[in-house]
C-alpha distance (Angstrom), angle and dihedral (degrees) to the residues before:
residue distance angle dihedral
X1 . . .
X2 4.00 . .
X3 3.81 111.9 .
X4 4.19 139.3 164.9
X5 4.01 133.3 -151.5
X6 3.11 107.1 -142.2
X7 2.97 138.2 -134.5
X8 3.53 92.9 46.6
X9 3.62 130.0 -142.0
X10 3.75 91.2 -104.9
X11 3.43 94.3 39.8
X12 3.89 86.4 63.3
X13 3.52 90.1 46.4
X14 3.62 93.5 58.4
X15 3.78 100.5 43.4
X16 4.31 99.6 52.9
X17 3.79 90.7 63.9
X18 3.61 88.7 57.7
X19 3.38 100.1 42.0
X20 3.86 88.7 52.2
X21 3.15 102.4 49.6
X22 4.32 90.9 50.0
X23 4.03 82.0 48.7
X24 3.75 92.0 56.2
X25 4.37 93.1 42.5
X26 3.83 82.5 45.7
X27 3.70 101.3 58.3
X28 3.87 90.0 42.8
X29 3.53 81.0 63.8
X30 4.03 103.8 38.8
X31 3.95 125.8 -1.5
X32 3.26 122.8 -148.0
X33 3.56 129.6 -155.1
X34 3.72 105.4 -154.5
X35 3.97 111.2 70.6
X36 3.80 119.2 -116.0
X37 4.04 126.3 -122.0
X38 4.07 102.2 -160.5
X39 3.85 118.6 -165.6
X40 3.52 124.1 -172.2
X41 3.73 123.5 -133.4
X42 3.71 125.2 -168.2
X43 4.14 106.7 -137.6
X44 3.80 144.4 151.8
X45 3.87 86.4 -100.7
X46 3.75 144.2 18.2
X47 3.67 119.2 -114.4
X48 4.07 122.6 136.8
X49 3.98 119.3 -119.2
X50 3.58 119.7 -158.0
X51 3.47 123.1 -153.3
X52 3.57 95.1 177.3
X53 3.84 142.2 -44.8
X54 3.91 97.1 -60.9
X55 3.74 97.2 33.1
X56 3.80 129.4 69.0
X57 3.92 131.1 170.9
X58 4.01 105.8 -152.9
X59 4.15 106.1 -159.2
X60 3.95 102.2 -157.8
X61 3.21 139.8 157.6
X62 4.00 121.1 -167.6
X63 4.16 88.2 -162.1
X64 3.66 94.6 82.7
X65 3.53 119.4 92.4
X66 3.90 104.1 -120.2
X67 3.72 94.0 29.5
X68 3.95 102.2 127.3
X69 3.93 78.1 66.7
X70 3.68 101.7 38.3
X71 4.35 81.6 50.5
X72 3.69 89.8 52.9
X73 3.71 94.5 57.0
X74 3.75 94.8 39.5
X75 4.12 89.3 58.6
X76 4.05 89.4 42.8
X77 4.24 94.2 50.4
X78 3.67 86.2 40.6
X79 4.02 99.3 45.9
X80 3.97 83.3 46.6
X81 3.64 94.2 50.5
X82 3.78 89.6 52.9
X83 3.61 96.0 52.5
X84 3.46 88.6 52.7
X85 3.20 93.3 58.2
X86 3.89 94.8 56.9
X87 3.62 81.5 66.4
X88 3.57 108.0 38.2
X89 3.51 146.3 24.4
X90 3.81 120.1 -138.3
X91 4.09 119.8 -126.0
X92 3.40 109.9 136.7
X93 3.78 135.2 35.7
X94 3.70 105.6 -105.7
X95 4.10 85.6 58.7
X96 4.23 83.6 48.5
X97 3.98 87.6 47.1
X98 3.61 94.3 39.5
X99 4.33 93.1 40.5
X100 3.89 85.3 49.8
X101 3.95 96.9 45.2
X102 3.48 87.4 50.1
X103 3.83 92.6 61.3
X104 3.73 94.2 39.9
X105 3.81 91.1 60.9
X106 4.42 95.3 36.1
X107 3.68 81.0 53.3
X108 4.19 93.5 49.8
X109 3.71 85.3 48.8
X110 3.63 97.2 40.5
X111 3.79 114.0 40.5
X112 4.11 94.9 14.3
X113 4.19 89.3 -109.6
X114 3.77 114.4 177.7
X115 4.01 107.9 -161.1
X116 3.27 131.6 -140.9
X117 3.70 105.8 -128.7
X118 3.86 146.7 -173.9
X119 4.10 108.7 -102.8
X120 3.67 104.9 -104.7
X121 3.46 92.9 -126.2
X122 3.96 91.6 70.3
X123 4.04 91.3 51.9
X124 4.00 84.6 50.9
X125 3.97 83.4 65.8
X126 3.33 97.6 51.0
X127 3.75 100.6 34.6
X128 3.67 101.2 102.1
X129 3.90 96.2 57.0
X130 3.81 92.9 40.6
X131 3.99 93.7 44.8
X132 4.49 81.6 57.6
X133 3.89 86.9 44.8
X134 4.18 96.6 58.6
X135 3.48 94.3 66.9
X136 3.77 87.6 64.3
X137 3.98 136.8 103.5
X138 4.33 109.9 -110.8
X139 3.58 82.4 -119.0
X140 3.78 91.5 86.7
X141 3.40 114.7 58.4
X142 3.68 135.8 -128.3
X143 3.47 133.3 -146.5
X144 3.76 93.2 -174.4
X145 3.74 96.2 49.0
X146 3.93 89.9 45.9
X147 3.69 95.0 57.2
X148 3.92 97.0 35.0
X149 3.78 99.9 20.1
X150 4.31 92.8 106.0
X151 3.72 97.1 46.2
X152 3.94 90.8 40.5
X153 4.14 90.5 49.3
X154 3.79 84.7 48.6
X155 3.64 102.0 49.2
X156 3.67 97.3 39.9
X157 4.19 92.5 49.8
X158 3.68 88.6 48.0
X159 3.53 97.4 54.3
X160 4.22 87.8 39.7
X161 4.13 82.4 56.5
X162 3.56 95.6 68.4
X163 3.92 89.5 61.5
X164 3.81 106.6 30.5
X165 3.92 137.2 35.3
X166 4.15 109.5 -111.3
X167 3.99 79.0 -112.3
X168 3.84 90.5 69.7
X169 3.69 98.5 48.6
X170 3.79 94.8 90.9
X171 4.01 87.6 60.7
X172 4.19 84.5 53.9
X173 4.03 114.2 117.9
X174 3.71 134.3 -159.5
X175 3.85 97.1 -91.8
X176 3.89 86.0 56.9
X177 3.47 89.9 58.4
X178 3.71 104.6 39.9
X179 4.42 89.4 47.8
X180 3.63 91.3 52.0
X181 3.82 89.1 50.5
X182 3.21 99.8 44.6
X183 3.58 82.5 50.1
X184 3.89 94.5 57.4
X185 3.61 113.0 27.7
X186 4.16 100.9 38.4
């Protein structure tokens, strides 16, 4: 039987020095207070998960070809998601939509990231139902917001750039959210 560890001990040593160096860029841009626990998990994919505003899951994987930039991203949406988090706790889905858009658009800034997103046309369809859904706890589950939730956040925090700093999104409320989409998708 054949059979690899992963990640590897170079492929550790070749990830810290690139999440490092996106730390440092990413508190030039917003500091946080609280300090930041990273752990590194070897997946499929690379997406951040935030457990809360000192802890941070980074899903990586160095075998995919662009993944130094992918990584860079991942560290920027995550370290933006834990600031946010200093600031705000997240019950309902406009602050998920909002918490995630935020990210999106720190990590644009930050690391360069170009998304790949949902045409807006197909959130336009589904706009009505989702705009009733924002108001409502995460508890309750949305089919809607699963599928479009990441171009949605992305879209809306965009457009909510134009008019506020990334610093004043925590202070954001539903109406905010809910004009600017309007706005956009109808």
């Amino acid at each position: 039987m054949r059979y690899s560890i992963q990640p590897s001990q170079q492929d550790l040593r070749s990830v810290e020095p690139i999440i490092e160096t996106t730390l440092e860029t990413c508190k030039s841009f917003l500091v946080k207070e609280d300090n930041l626990r990273i752990y590194l998990s070897w997946n499929d994919d690379f997406s951040p998960e935030t457990l809360d505003s000192e802890k941070l899951i980074l899903h990586l994987n160095t075998s995919d070809k662009n993944w130094e930039e992918a990584l860079s991203s991942c560290v920027a949406q995550g370290y933006a998601q834990s600031w946010f988090l200093e600031y705000k706790d997240i019950s309902f889905h406009w602050e998920n939509i909002l918490q995630l858009g935020h990210s999106l658009v720190f990590a644009e800034q930050v690391a360069g990231t170009q998304f790949q997103l949902d045409n807006i046309e197909i959130i336009e369809e589904e706009w009505p139902l989702i705009r009733e859904q924002l108001g409502e706890n995460t508890s309750q589950n949305s089919e809607e917001l699963n599928r479009l939730g990441f171009s949605l956040s992305y879209y809306i925090a965009k457009e909510l750039s134009e008019n506020h700093e990334l610093e004043d999104f925590t202070e954001l409320k539903l109406p905010s959210i809910l004009e600017v989409g309007d706005m956009i998708f109808t």
